[in-house]
PAKOLMI-964993 format. One record per residue: x, y, z of N, C-alpha, C, O in turn; residue in three letters. Coordinates in pm, 1 decimal. Atoms other than C-alpha are relative to their C-alpha. Layout:
<pts>
((X, Y, Z), (X, Y, Z), (X, Y, Z), (X, Y, Z), "ALA")
...
</pts>
This chain:
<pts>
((11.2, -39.8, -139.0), (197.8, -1160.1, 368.7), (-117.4, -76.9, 61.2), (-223.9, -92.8, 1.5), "UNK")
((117.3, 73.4, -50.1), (-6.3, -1365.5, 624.4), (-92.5, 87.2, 47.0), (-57.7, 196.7, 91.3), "UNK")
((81.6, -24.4, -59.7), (-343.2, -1303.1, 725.6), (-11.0, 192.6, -115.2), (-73.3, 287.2, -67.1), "UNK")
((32.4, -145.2, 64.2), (-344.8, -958.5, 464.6), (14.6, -31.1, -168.8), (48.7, -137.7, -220.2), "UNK")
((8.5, -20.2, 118.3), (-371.6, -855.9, 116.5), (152.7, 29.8, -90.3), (244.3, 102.1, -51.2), "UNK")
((-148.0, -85.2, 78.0), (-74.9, -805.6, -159.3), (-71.4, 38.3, -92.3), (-149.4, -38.1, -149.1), "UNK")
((-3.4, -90.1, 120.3), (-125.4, -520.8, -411.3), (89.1, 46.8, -93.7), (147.7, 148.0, -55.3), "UNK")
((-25.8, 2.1, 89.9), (27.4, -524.0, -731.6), (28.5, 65.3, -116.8), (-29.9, 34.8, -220.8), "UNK")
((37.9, -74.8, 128.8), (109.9, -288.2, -972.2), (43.1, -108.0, -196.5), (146.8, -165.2, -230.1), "UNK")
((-32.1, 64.7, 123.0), (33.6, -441.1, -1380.4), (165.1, -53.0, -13.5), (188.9, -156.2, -76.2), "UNK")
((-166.8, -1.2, 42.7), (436.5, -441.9, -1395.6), (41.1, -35.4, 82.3), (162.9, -52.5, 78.3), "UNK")
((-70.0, 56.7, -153.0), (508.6, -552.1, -1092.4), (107.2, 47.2, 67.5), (172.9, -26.9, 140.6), "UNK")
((-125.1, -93.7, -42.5), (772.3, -271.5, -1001.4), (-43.0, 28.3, 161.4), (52.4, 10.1, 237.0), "UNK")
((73.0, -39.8, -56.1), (538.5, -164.7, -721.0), (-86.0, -80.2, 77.7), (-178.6, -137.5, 20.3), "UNK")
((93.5, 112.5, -75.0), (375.8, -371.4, -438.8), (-20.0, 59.3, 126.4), (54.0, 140.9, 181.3), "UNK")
((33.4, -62.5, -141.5), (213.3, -298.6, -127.9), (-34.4, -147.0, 97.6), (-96.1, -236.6, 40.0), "UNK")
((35.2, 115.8, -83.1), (165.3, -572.4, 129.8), (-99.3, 110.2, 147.4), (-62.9, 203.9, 218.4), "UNK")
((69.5, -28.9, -113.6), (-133.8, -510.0, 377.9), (-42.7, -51.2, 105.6), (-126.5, -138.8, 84.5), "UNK")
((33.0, 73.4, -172.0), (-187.3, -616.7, 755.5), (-77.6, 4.8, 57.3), (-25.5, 5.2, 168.8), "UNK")
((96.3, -46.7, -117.8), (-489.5, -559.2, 948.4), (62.8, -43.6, 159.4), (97.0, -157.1, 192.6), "UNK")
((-19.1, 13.2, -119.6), (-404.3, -514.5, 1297.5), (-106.5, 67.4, 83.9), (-203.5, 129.7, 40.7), "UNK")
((137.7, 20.8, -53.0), (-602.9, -498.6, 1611.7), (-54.0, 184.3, 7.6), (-165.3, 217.5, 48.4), "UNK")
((53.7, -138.0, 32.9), (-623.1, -94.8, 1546.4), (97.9, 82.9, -115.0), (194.2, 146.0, -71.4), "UNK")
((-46.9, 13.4, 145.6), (-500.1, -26.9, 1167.8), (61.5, -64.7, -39.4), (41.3, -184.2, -17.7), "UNK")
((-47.3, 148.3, 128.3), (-272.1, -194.9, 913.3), (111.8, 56.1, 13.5), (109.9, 178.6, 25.2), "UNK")
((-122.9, 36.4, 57.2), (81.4, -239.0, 872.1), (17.8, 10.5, -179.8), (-36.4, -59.9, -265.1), "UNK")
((-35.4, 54.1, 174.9), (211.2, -191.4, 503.6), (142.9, 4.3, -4.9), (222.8, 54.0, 74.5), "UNK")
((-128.9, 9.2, 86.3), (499.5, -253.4, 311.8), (-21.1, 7.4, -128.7), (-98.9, -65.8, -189.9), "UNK")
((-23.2, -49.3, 133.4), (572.2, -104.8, -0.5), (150.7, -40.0, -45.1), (255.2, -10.5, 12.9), "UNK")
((-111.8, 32.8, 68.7), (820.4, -240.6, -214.4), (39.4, 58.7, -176.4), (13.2, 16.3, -288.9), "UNK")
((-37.4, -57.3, 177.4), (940.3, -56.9, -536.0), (159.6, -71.7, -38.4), (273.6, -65.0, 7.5), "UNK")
((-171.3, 60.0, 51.7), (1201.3, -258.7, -737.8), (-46.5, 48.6, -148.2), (-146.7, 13.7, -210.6), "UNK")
((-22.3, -62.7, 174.0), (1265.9, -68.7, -1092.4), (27.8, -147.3, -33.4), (21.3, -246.3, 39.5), "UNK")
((-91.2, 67.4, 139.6), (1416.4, -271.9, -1389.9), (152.5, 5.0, 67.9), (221.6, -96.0, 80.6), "UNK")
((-167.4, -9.2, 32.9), (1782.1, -109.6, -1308.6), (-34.5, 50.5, 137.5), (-155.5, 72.4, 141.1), "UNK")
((-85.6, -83.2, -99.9), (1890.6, 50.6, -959.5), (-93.6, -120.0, 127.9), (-154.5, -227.0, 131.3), "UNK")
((38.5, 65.3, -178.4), (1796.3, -40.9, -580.1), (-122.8, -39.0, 43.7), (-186.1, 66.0, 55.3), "UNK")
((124.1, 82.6, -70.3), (1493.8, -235.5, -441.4), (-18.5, 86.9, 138.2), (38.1, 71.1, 246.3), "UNK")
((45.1, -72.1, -122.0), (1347.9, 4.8, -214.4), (-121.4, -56.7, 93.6), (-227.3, -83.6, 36.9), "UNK")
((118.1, 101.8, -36.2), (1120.1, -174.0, 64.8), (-3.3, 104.1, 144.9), (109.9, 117.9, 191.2), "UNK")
((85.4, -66.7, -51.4), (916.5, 74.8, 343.1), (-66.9, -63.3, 69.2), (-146.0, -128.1, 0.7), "UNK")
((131.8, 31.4, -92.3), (703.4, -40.8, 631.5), (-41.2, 46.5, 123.3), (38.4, 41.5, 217.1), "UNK")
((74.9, -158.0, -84.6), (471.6, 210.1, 855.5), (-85.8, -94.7, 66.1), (-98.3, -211.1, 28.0), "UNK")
((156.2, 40.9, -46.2), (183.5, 113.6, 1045.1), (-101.8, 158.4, 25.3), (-83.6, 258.9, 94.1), "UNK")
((123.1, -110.0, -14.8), (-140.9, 341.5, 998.7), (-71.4, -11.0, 101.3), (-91.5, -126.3, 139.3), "UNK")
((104.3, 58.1, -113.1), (-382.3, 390.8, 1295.2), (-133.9, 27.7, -91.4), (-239.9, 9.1, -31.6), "UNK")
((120.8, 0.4, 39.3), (-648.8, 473.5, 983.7), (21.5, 51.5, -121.8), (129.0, 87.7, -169.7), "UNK")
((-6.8, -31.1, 165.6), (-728.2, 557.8, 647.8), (-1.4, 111.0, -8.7), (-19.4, 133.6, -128.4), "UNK")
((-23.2, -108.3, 29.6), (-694.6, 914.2, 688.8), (173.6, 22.4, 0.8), (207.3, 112.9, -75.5), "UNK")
((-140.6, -4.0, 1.5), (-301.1, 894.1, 738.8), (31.0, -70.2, -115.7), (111.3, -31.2, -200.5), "UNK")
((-94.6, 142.0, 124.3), (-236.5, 582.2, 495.3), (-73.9, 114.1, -135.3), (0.0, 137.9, -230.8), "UNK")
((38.4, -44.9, 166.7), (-467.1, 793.8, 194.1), (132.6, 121.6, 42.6), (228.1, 113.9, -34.7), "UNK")
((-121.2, -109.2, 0.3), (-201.1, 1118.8, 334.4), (104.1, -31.9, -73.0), (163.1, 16.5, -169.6), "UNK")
((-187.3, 45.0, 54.7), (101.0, 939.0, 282.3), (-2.5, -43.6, -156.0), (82.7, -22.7, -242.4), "UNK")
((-15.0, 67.9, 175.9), (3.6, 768.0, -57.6), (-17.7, 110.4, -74.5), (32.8, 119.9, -186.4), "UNK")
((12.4, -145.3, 61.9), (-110.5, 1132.1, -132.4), (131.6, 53.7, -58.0), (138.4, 125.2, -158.0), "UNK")
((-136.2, -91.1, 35.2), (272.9, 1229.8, -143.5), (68.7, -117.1, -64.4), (149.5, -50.2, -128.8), "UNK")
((-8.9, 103.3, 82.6), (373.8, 909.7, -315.7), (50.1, 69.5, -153.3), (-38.1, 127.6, -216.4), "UNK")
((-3.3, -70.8, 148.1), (556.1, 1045.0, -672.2), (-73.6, -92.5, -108.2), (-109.6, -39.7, -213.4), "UNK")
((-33.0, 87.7, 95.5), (484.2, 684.0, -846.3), (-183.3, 3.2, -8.2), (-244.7, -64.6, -90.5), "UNK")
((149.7, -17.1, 35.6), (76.9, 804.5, -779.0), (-38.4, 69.1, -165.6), (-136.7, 38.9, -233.2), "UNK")
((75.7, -41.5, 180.8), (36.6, 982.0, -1150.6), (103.6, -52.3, -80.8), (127.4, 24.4, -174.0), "UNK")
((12.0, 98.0, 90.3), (217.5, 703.6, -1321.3), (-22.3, -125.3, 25.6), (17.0, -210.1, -54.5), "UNK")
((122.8, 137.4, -34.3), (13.4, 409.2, -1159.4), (-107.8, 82.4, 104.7), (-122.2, 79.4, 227.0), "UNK")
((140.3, 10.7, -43.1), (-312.2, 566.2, -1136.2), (-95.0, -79.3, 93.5), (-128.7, -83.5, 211.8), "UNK")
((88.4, 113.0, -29.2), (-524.1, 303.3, -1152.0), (40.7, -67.2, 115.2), (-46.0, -71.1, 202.6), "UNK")
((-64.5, 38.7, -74.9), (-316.1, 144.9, -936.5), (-64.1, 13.6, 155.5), (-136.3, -57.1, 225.8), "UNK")
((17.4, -52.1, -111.3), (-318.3, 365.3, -652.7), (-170.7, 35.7, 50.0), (-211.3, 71.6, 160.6), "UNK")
((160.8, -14.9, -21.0), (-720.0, 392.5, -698.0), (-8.5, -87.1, 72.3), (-45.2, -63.7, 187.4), "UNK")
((-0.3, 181.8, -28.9), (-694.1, -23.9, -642.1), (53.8, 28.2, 127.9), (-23.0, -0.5, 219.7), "UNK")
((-73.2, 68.8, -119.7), (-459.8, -17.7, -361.9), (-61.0, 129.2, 133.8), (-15.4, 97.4, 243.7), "UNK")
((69.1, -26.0, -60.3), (-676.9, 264.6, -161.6), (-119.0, -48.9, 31.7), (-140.5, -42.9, 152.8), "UNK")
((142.2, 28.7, -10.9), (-1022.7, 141.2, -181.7), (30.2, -152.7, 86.0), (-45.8, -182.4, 178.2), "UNK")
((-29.3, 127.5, -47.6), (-856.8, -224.3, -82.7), (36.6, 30.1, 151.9), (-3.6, -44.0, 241.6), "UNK")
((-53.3, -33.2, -130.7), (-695.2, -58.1, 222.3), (-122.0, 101.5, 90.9), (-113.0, 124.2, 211.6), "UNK")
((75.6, -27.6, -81.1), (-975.6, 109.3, 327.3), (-149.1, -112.9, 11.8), (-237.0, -112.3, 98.1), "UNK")
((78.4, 101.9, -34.4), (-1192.3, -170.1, 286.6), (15.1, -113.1, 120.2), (-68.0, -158.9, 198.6), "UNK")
((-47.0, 83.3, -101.1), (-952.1, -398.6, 484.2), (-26.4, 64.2, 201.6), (-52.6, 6.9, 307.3), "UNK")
((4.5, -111.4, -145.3), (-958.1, -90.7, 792.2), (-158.9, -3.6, 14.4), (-210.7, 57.8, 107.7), "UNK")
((179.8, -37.7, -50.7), (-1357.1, -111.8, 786.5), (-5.4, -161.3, 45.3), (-78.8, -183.2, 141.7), "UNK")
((26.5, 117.1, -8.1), (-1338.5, -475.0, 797.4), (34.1, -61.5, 131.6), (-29.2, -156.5, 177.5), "UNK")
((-28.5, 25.1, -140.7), (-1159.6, -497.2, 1138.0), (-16.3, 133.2, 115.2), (30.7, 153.4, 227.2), "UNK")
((39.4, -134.9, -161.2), (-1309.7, -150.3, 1321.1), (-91.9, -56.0, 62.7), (-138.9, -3.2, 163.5), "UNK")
</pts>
């Protein structure tokens, strides 16, 4: 994605593409398993209290942890970086 960040899960099932825009970020989330449908998602946040909400309800958060630690702290870093 231009001008933003891509986040990665180890396995690469799991990706987030991030946008800074001129008042929050754009993402896209892409989950492609091994076997079934390539699911691909894109929202725009006006701030890191909505985008941590939504990843809050996220099922694939307690089996990519780490992950989801990585791809918050990055997204709220990117949202401080253009307020």
């Amino acid at each position: 994605m231009s001008h933003g960040i891509v986040v990665r899960s180890a396995d690469a099932v799991l990706t987030f593409g991030l946008v800074p825009l001129g008042r929050g970020v754009l993402v896209r989330r892409t989950y492609c398993p091994p076997q079934g449908p390539r699911i691909v998602q894109v929202m725009k946040f006006d701030g890191a209290d909505r985008f941590d909400d939504w990843c809050s309800r996220d099922p694939l958060r307690f089996e990519q942890t780490m992950f989801f630690q990585d791809l918050l702290r990055r997204c709220h870093d990117l949202l401080h970086r253009t307020a």
